[in-house]
C-alpha positions, 0 to 999 in steps of 0.5 A: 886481428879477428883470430885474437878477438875472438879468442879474448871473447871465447876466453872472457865469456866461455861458450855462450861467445862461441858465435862471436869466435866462429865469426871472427874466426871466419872473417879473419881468414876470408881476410887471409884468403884476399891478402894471400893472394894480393899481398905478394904482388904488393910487396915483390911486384909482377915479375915471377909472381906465379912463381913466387905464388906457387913457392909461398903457399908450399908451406901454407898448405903444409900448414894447412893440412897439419893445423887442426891435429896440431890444434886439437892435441893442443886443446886436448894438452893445455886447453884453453891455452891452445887459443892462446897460442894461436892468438899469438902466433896470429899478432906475431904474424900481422907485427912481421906483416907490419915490418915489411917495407914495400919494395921498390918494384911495388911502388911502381906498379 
């Protein structure tokens, strides 16, 4: 949720707000940092979680790797729109986050 509120604050105020963004920004993904590493054994359990690990972030990192020229030639196309988007595909993420039901390996634990 930090992505997106500083998005609306950037959006409302313009540049004065850019502090408020680059902090909210940066604690949503210290937040991803934790939960990247945490969430996965919550929801599947200890058995094969490095396995598991290392099958997950294959994609994140492509993601990773690809998101600032994506983002950037977004900016240079839509603008202020960019943001946005990435603030959608933020609250898309934490409403599947919230449909997942815990599994019953994870309950045990």
């Amino acid at each position: 949720m930090a992505h997106p509120l500083g998005a609306i604050a950037i959006l409302a105020f313009g540049a004065p707000a850019a502090a408020v963004f680059t902090l909210l920004h940066g604690a949503g993904n210290g937040i991803l940092t934790i939960a990247k590493g945490t969430l996965p054994l919550a929801i599947f359990g200890p058995c094969g979680y490095g396995f598991r690990q290392g099958v997950l972030m294959v994609p994140a990192r492509f993601g990773q790797a690809g998101a600032p020229f994506l983002f950037a030639v977004l900016m240079e196309r839509v603008g202020a729109q960019a943001l946005i988007l990435s603030s959608a595909l933020a609250l898309g993420g934490l409403a599947a986050l919230l449909a997942l039901a815990p599994s019953s390996t994870a309950e045990r634990a």
